[in-house]
Each structure stands twice: as structure tokens, then as C-alpha cells.
C-alpha positions as CSV (number, residue, x, y, z in Angstrom):
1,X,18.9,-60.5,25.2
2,X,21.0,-57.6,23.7
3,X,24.6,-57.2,24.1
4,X,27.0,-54.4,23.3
5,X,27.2,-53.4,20.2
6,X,23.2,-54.4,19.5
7,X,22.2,-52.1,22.7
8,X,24.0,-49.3,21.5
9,X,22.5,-49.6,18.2
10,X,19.6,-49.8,19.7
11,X,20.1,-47.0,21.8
12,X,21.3,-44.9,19.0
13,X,18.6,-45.5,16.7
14,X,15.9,-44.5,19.9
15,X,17.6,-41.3,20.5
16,X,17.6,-40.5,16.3
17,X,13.8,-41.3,16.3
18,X,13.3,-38.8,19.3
19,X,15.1,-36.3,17.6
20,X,13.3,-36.6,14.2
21,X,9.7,-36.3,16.1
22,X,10.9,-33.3,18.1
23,X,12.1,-31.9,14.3
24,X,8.3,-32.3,13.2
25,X,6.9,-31.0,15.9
26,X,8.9,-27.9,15.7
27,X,8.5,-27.4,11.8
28,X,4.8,-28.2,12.3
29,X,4.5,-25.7,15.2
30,X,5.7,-22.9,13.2
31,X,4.5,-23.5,9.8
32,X,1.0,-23.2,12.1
33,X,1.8,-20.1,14.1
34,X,0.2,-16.9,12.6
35,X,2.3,-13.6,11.7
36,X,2.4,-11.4,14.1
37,X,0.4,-8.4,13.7
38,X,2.4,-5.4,12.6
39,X,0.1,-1.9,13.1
40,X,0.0,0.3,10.6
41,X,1.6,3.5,10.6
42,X,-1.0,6.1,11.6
43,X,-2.0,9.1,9.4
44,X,-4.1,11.8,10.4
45,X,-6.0,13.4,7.5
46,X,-4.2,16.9,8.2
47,X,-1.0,15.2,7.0
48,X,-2.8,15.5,3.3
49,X,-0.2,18.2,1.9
50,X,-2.4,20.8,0.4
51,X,-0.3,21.4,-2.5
52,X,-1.6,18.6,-4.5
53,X,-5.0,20.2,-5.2
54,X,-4.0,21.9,-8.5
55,X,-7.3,24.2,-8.3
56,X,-7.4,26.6,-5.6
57,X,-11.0,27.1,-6.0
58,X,-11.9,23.2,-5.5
59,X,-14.8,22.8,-2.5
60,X,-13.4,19.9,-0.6
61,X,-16.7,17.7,-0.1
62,X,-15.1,14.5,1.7
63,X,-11.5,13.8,3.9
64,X,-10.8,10.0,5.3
65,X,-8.3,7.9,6.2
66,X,-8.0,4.3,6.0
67,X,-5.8,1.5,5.3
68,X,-5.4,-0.4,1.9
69,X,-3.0,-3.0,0.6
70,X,-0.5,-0.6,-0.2
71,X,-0.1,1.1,3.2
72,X,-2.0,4.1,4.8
73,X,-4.1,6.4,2.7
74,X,-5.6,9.6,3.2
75,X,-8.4,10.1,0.4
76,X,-9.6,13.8,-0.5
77,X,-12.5,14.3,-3.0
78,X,-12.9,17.6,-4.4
79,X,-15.4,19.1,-6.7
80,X,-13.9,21.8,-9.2
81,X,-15.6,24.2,-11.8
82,X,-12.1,23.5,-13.8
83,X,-13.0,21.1,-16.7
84,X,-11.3,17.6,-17.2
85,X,-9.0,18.5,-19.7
86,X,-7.4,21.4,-18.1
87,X,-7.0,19.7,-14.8
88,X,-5.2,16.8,-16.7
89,X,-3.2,19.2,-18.5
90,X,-1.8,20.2,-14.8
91,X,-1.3,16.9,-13.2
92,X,0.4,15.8,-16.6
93,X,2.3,18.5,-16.4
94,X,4.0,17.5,-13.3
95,X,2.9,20.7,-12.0
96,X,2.7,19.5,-8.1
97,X,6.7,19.6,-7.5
98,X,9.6,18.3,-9.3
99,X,10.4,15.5,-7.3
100,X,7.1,14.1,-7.8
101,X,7.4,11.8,-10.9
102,X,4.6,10.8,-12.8
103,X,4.2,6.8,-13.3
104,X,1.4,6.5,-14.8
105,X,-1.2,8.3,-16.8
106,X,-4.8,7.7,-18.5
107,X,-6.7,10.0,-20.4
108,X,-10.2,8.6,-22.1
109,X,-12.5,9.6,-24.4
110,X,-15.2,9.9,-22.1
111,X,-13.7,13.0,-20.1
112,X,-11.9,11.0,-17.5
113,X,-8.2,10.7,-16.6
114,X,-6.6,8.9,-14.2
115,X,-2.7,9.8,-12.7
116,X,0.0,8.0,-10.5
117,X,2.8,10.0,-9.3
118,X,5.5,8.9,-6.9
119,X,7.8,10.2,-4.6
120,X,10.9,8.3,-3.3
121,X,8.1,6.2,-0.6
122,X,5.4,7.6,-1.3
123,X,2.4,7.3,-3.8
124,X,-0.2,10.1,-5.3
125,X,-3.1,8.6,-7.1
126,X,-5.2,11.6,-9.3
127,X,-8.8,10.7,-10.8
128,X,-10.5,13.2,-13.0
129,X,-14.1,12.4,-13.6
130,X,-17.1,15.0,-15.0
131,X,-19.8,15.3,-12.7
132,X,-23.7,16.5,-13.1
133,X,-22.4,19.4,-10.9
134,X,-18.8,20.5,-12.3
135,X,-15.2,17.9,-12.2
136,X,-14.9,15.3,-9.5
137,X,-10.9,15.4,-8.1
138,X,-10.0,12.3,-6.0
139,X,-6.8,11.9,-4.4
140,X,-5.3,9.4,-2.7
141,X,-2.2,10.0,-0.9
142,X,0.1,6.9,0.6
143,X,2.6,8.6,3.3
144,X,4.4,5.4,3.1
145,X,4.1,2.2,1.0
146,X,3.4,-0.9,2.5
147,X,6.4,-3.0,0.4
148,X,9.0,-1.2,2.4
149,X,8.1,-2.9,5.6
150,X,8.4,-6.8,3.4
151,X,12.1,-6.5,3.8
């Protein structure tokens, strides 16, 4: 039926078509596969540095932590009898420490300013807000950014 060089052909061409579906299956298998699950860095809300609560005077009324998109955060919300202009005046003023570098301010008309200062990995976010009762501080502190673990 098939002699020599035919049967080696054929054999060849068998042994390409194996190959090729094991290629597929293998590309298929781990386009499919999920991530694996990398934890999060743990942060405990005592590893909020105190420092960044320009207003000594400020009752602390809440303290979580949690996880967002951008890594770990430990959120602190503060009432103050400081007004929103004066506390902006501090946190635009760089007034936490100098390697903290401010990247982004906001100051509206309707009393409220928002700030985002960094520090090498890490991420401060201020919001200023007038409340019924006296200024709302919120602060959200990121230990670590999540893009550094993406590399």
C-alpha cells in the first residue's frame, strides 16, 4: 500500500498533527487558568502615622482598614473645630514632612478641598469638607501601592 518514502511522509505528517494539538491544548489550558491569588499586605490601623492629622485638637470619630484598587488603606475621619480654609492652608503647605510631596490639590467654592500627597510608595489622600457640627478631615493612607507588585 505505502512504501518508503510515502510512509515516512506519512509518519511525519502524523507526528506534526500530534504536536500541533498538544500546542492547543497547552495554549488553551493556560489562557483558561486563573491568576493566582496574591494576599494583600496586611495593615493594622495603628500603622496610621499620627503626624498627618494637622489639628491636634481633631476628635477622631472613625479608624478602618480595608483593601482598594490601589493597595491597603487605612482610612481615619476626623471632626475639627479648624475651619476649611485654614486646614487647606496646612496640608497645601506641605506642612506633614518634607519628603511628602503634594500631587494633587482641589480647593472649591463650596468650602471643600481635596489633597494627594505621595511619598516614594506610598499615598496620602486629604478631604476637607464643612460639616453641621465643625470640618470633616478624611484620610486615607496607602502603606504601599498596589502597581509595585505589577512588575
Amino acid at each position: 500500500m505505502f512504501k518508503g518514502r510515502d510512509l515516512k511522509f506519512l509518519k511525519l505528517l502524523l507526528l506534526l498533527l500530534v504536536a500541533a494539538i498538544g500546542a492547543a491544548y497547552l495554549y488553551v489550558y493556560y489562557q483558561n487558568k486563573p491568576a493566582p491569588e496574591i494576599a494583600a499586605p496586611q495593615v493594622k490601623a495603628e500603622d496610621f502615622p499620627e503626624y498627618f492629622v494637622l489639628d491636634r485638637d481633631a476628635k477622631k470619630l472613625s479608624s478602618k482598614t480595608d483593601s482598594s484598587s490601589e493597595g491597603p488603606r487605612i482610612r481615619n475621619i476626623y471632626l475639627s473645630q479648624v475651619s476649611v480654609e485654614e486646614l487647606a492652608k496646612r496640608y497645601g503647605a506641605g506642612m506633614i514632612a518634607p519628603e511628602w510631596q503634594k500631587s494633587f490639590e482641589k480647593i472649591t467654592p463650596d468650602k471643600s478641598a481635596l489633597f494627594s500627597l505621595r511619598k516614594r510608595f506610598s499615598r496620602l489622600g486629604v478631604s476637607i469638607s464643612k460639616n453641621e457640627d465643625g470640618t470633616l478631615l478624611v484620610l486615607d493612607y496607602y502603606p504601599r501601592l498596589n502597581f509595585l507588585d505589577e512588575n
